[in-house]
FIPA-312904 format. One record per atom (N, C-alpha, C): residue number from 1; x, y, z; residue in one letter. Coordinates in pm, 1 decimal, always signed. Layout:
   num          x          y          z   residuo
   NUM          X          Y          Z         A
...
END
This chain:
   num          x          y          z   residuo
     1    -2403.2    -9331.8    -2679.4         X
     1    -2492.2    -9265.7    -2771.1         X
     1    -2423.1    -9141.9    -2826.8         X
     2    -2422.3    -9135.1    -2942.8         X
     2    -2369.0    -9065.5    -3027.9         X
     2    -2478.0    -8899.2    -3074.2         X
     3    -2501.3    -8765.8    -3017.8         X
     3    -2590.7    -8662.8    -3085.4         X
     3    -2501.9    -8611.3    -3182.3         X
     4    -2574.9    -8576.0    -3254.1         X
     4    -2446.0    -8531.0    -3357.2         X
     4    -2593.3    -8338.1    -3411.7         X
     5    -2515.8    -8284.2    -3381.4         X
     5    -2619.7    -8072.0    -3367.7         X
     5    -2547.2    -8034.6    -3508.7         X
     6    -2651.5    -8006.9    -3628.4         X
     6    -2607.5    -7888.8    -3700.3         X
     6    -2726.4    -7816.6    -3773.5         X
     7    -2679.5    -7707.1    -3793.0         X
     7    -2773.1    -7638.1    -3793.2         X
     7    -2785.6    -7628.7    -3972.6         X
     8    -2953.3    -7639.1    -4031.7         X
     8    -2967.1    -7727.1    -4168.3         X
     8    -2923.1    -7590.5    -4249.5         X
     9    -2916.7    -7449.2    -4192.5         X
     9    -2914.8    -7342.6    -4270.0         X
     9    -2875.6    -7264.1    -4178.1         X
    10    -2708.0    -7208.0    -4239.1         X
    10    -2621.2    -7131.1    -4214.3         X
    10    -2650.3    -6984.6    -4219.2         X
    11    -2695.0    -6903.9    -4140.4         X
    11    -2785.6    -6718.4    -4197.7         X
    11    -2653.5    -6614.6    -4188.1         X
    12    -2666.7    -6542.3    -4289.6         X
    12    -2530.0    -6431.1    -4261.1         X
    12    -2453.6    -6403.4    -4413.0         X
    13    -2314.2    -6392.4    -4384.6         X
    13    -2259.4    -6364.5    -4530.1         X
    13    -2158.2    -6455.0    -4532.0         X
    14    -2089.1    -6526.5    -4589.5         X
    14    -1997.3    -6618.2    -4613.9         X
    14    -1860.8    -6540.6    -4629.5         X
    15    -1769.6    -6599.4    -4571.7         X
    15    -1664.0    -6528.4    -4565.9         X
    15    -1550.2    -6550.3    -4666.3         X
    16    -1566.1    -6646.8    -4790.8         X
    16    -1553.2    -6641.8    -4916.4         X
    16    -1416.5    -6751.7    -4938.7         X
    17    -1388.3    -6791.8    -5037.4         X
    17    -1330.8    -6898.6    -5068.4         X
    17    -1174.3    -6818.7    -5078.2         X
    18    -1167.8    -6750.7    -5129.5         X
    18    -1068.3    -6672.0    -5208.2         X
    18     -941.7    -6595.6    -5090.2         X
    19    -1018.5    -6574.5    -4958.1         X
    19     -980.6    -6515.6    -4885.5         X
    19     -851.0    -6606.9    -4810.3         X
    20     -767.8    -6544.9    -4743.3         X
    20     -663.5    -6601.2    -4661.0         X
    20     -719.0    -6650.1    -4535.0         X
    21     -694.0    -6731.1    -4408.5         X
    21     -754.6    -6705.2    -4327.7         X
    21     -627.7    -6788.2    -4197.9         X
    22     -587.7    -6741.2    -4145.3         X
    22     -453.5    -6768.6    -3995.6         X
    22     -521.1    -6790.2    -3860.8         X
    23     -515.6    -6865.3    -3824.0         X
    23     -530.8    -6880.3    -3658.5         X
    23     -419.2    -6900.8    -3621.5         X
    24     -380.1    -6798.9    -3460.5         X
    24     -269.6    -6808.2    -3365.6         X
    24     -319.5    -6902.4    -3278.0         X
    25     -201.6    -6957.0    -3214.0         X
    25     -244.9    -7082.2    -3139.0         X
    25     -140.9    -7017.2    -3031.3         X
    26     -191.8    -7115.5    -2917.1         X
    26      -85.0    -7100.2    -2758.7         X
    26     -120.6    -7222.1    -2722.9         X
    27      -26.3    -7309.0    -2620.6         X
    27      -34.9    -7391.9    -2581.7         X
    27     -125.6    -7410.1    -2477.9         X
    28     -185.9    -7245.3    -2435.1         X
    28     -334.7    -7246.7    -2316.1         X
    28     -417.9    -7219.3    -2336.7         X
    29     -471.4    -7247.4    -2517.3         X
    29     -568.5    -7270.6    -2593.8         X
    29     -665.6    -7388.1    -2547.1         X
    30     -754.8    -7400.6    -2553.9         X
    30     -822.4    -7449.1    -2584.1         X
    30    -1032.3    -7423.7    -2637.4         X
    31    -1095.6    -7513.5    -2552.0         X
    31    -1219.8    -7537.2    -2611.2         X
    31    -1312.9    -7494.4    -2714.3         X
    32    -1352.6    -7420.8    -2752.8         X
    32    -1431.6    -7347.1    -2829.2         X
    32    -1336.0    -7342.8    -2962.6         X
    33    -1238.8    -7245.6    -2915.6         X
    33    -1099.3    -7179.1    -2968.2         X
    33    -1066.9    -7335.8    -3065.9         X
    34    -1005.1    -7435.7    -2962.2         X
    34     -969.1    -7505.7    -3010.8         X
    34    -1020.9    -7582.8    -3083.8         X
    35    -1232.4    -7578.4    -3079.2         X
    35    -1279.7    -7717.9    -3200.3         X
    35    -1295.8    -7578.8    -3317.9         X
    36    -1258.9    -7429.7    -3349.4         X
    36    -1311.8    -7392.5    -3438.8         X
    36    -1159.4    -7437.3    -3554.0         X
    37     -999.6    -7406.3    -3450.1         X
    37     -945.5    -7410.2    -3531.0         X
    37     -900.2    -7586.3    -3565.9         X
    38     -941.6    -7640.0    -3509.3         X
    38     -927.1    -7778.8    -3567.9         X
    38    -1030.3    -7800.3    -3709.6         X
    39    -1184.4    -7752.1    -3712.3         X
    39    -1225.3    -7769.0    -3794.7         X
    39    -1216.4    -7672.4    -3883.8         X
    40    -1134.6    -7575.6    -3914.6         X
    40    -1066.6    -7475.2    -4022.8         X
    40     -995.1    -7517.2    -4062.3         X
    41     -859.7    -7640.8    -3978.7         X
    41     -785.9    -7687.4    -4027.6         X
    41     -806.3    -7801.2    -4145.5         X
    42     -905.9    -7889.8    -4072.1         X
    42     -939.0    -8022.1    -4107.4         X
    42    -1000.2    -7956.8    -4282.9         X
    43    -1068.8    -7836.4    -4297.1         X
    43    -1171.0    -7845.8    -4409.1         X
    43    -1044.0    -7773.3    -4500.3         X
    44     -900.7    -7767.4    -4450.2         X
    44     -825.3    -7665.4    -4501.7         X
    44     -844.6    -7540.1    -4593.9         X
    45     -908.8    -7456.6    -4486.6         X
    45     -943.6    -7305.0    -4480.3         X
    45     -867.1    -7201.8    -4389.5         X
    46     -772.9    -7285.1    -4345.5         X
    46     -662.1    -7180.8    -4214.2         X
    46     -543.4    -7280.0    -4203.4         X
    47     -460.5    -7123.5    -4215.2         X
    47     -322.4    -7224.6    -4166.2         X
    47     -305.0    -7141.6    -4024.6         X
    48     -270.2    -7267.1    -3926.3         X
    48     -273.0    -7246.8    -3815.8         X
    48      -86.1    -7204.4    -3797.7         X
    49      -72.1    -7111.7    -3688.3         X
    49      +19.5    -7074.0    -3674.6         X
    49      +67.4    -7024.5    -3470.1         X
    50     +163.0    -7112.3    -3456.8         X
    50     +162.7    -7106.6    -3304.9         X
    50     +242.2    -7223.7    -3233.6         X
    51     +181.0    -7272.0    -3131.1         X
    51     +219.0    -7344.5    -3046.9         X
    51     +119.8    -7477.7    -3058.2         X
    52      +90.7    -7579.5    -3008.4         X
    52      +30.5    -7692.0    -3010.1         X
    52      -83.8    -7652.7    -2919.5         X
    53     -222.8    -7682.5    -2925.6         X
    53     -282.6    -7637.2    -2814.2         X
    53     -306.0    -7745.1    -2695.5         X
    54     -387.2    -7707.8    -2616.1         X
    54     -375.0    -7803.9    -2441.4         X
    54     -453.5    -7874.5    -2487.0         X
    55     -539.8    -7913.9    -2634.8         X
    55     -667.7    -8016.5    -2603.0         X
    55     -729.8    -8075.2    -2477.1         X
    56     -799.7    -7935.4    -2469.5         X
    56     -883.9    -7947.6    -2329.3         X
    56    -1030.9    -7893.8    -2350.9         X
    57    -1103.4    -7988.5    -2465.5         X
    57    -1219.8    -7959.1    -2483.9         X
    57    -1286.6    -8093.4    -2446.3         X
    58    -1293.0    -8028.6    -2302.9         X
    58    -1407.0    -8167.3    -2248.4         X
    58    -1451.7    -8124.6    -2173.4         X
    59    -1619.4    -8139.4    -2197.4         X
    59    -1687.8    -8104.5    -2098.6         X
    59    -1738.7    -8195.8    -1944.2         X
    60    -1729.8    -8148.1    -1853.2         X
    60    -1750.3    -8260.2    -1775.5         X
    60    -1842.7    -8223.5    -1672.7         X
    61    -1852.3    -8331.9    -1582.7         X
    61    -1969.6    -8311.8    -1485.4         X
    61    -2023.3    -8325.2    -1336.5         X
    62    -2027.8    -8278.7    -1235.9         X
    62    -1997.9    -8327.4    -1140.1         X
    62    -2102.3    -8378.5    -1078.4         X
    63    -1994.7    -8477.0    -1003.6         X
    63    -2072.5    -8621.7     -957.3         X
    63    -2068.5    -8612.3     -806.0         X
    64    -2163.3    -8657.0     -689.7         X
    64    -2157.6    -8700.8     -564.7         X
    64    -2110.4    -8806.3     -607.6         X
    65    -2055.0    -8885.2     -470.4         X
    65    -2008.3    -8995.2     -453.7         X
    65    -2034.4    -9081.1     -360.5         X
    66    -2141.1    -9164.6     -396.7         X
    66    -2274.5    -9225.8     -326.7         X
    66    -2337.8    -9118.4     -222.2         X
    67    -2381.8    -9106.6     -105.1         X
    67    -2423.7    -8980.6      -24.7         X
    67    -2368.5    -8916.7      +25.5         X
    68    -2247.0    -8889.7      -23.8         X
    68    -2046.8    -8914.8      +43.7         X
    68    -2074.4    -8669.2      +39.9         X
    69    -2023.8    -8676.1     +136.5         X
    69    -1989.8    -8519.1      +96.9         X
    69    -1876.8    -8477.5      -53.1         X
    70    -1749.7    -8576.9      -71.4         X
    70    -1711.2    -8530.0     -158.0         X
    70    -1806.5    -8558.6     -281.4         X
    71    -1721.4    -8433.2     -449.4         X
    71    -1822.1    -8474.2     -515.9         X
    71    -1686.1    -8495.6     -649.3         X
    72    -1658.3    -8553.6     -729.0         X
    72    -1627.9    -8578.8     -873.5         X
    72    -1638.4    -8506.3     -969.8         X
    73    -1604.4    -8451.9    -1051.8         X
    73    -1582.7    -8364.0    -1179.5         X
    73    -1501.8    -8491.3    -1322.2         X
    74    -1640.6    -8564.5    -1332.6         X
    74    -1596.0    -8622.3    -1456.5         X
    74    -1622.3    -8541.7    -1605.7         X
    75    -1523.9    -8574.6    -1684.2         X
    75    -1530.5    -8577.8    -1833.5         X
    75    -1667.0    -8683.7    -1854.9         X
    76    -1752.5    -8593.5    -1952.2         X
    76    -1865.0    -8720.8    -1960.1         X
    76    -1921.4    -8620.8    -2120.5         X
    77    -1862.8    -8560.0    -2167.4         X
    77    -1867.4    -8563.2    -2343.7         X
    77    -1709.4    -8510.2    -2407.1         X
    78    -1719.0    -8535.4    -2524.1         X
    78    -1613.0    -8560.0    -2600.3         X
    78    -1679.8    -8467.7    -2744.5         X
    79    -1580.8    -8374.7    -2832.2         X
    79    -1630.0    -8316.6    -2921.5         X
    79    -1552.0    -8435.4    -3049.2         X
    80    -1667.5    -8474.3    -3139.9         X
    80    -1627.1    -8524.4    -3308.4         X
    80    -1595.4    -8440.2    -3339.1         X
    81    -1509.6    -8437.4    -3465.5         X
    81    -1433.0    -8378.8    -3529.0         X
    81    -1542.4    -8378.3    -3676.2         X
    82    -1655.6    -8265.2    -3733.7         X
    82    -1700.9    -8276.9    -3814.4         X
    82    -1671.4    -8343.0    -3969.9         X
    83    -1477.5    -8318.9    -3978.4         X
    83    -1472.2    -8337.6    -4094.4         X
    83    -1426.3    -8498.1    -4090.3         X
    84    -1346.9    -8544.2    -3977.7         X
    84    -1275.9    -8647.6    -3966.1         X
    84    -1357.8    -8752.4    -3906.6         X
    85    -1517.9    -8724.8    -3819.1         X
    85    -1524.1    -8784.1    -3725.3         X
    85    -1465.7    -8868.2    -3607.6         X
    86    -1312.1    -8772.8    -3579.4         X
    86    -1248.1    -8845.4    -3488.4         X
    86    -1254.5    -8790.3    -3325.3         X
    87    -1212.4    -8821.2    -3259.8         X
    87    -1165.9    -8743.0    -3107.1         X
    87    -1038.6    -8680.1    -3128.4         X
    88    -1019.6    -8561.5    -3133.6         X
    88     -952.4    -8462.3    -3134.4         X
    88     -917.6    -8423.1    -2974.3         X
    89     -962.2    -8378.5    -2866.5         X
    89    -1011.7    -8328.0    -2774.6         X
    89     -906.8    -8347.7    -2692.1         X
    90     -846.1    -8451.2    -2713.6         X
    90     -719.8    -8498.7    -2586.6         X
    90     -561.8    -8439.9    -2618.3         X
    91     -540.7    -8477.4    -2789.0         X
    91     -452.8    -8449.4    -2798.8         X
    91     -453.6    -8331.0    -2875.3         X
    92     -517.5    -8244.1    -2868.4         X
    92     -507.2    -8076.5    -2930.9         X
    92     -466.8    -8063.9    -3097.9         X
    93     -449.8    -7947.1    -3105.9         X
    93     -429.5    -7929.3    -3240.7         X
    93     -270.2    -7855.1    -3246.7         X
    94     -257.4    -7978.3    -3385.4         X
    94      -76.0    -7921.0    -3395.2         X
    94      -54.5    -7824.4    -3492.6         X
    95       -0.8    -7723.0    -3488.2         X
    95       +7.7    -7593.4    -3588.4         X
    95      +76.6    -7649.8    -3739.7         X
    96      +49.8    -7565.7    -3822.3         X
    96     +107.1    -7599.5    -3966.9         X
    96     +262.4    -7517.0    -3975.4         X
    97     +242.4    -7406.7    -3870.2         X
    97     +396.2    -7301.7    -3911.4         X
    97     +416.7    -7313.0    -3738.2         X
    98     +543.0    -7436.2    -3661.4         X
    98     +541.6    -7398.9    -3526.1         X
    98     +595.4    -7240.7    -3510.9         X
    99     +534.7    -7204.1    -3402.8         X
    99     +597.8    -7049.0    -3363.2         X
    99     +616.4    -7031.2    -3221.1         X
   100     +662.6    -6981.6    -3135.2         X
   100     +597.3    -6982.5    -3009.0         X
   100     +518.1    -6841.2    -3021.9         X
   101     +430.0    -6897.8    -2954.2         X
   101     +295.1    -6764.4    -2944.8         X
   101     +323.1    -6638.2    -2895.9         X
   102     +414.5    -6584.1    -2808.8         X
   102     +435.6    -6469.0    -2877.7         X
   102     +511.2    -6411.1    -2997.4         X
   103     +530.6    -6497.4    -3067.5         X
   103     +577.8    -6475.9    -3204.3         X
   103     +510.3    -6484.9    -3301.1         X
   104     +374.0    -6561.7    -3271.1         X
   104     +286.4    -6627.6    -3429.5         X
   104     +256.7    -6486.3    -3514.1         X
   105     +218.9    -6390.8    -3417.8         X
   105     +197.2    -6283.8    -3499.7         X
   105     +257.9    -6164.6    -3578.6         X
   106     +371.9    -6182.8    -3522.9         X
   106     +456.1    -6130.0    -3607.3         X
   106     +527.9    -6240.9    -3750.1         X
   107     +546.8    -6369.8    -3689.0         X
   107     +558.9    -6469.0    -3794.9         X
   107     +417.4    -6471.9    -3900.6         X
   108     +334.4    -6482.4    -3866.1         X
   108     +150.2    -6402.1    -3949.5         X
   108     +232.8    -6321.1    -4043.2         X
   109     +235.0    -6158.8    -3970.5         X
   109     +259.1    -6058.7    -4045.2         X
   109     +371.4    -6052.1    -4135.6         X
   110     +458.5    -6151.4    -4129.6         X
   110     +541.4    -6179.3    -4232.9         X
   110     +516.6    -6227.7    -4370.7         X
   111     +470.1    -6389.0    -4337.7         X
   111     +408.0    -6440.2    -4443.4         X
   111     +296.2    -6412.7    -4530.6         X
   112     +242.2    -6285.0    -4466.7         X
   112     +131.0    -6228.1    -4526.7         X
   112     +208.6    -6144.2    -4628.4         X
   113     +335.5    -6043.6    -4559.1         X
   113     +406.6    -5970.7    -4638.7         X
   113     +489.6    -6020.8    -4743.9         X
   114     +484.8    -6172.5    -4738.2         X
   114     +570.3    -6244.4    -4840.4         X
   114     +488.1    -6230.1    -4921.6         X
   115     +400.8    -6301.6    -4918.0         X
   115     +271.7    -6350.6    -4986.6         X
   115     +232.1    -6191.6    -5093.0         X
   116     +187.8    -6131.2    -5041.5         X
   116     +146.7    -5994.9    -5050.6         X
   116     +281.9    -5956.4    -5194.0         X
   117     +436.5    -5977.0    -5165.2         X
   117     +521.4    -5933.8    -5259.5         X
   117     +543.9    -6030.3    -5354.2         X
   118     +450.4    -6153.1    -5325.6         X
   118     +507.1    -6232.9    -5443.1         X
   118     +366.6    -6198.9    -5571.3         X
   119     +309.9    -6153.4    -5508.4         X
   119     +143.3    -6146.1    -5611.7         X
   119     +201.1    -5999.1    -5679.6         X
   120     +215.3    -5955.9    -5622.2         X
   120     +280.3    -5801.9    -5677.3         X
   120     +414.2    -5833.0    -5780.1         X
   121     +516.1    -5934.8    -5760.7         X
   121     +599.8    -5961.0    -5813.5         X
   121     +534.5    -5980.6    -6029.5         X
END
């Protein structure tokens, strides 16, 4: 069974079309982190910049094991990918500029400064 949650009306200020927008990535990224910048990527609104992340957005659940003292920690949901409807979740999200993460941000602050001298140019 498939739920699929959104909410029919977005409240707040929009953070605008026009604007730039970078996510740093690390390879000990994940959940939250990882379905916002997958779906920034997917709607291409961010260029991601970093390392590959751990795709480790799974929530899971723990199980006894029949009346057994041990207990199980299964995976038992999986996040869709709003724009793609795919499973994302396993294999993470791959950056658009690789960097290693302590570098993305100074590699960021570059391309911003490119960017920045070519509009001025």
């Amino acid at each position: 069974m498939t739920n699929v949650m959104i909410l029919s009306k977005v409240l707040g200020q929009r953070y605008g079309t026009q604007k730039d927008m970078y996510t740093l990535t690390s390879h000990m990224m994940g959940s939250v982190a990882e379905t916002f910048t997958r779906t920034m990527t997917d709607l291409n609104k961010a260029l991601v910049i970093g390392e590959p992340t751990i795709g480790g957005f799974l929530s899971s659940g723990i199980y006894q094991i029949v009346s057994s003292i041990p207990f199980a920690s299964i995976p038992n949901q999986v996040v869709l990918n709003a724009v793609t409807d795919k499973v994302w979740s396993v294999s993470g999200v791959e950056p658009n500029v690789a960097a290693q993460a302590n570098d993305a941000l100074t590699v960021t602050q570059k391309r911003i400064g490119a960017r920045i001298s070519k509009q001025d140019a």
